[in-house]
N, C-alpha and C positions, 0 to 999 in steps of 0.2 A: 224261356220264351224266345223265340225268334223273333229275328227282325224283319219284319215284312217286306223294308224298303234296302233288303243287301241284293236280291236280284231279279231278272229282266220283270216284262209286264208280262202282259196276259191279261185273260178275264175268266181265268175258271179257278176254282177257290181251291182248298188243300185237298179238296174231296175228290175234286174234277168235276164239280159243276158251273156251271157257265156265273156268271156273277149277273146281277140285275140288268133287265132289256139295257142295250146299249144306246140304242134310240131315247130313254130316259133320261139316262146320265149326259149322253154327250150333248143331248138339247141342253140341259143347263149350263154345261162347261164352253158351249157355241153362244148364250149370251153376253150381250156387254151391255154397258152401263157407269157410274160411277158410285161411286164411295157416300157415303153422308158421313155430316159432319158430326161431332161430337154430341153426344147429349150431356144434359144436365148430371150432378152428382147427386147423388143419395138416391133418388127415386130412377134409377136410370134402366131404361127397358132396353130388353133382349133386342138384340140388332137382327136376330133372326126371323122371318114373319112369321105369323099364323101359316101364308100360305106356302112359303116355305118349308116350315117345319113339316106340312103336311106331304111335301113332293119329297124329304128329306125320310119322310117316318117311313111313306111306301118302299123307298129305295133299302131303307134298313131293314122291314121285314123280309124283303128279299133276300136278304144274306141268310136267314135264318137264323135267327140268335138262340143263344143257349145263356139264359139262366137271363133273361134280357143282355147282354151285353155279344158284338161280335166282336171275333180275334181277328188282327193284324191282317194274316191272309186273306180272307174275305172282303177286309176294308181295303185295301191295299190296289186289287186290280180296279176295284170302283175310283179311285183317286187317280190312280195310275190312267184313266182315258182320259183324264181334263188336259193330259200332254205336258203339261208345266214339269219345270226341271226336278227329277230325283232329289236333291238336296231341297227343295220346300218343301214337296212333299212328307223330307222326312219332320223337317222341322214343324210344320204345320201337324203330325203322329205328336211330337214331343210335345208338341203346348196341349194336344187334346184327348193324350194317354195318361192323366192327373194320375197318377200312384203309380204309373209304371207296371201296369197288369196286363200289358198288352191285347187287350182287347178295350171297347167302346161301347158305354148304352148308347141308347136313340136320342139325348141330347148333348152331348159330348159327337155324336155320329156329327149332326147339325151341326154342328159348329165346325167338324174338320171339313163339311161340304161346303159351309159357306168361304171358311178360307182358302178353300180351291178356286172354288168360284170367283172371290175377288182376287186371287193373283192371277186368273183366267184373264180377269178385263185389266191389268196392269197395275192391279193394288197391291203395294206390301205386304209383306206379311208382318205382322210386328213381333218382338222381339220376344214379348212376354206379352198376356191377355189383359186387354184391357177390361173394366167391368162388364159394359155393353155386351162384350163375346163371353160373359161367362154365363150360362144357362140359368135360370132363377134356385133350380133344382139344388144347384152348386152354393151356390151362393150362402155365406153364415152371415146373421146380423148381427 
């Protein structure tokens, strides 16, 4: 598996085609906003919204996925236009590539979008996933 995030950008995928409208992407990576605060444990909802997830799902069809899940390179130039430095990017792949398969379904996708998004507006990245950022999908009880 390559690593997507070893060289430059771009926006055209392993195939040569262009990666999702740009105008899509970059309108989320151009808002700001702040952070909410923690939720409650046990019953604790996805930090990612409805309407979100929805502008997250379109962005991932785009890539075209294969078997549901896209590879590295496809995700790659999409993260790569929010401008945020190569090294979150990579780290923000690490926390949302759970098995090291290098590639993403469409709610692991969601979550590496929202973590761009909020180091977009000046939010950390954390370290390791808090529950909130792990998709319900993910989730074991």
């Amino acid at each position: 598996i390559s690593d997507p995030w070893a060289t430059g950008g771009g926006n055209a995928s392993a195939s040569g085609r262009v990666t999702p409208e740009a105008s899509i992407v970059d309108g989320l990576f151009a808002r700001s906003g702040k952070a909410s605060g923690v939720p409650e444990q046990r019953t604790v909802p996805w930090v990612v919204t409805e309407a979100e997830k929805a502008k997250y799902d379109a962005i991932f069809q785009q890539l075209e996925p294969e078997g549901g899940r896209a590879p590295g390179a496809k995700v790659a130039p999409v993260l790569r236009r929010s401008a945020i430095p190569n090294e979150a990017l990579k780290h923000i792949w690490n926390l949302c590539d759970v098995g090291g398969r290098g590639s993403l379904d469409a709610d692991w996708f969601a979550v590496a979008m929202h973590l761009t998004v909020q180091k977009k507006r000046g939010v950390d990245v954390p370290q390791s996933l808090p529950l909130e950022l792990i998709p319900p999908s993910a989730r074991t009880q």
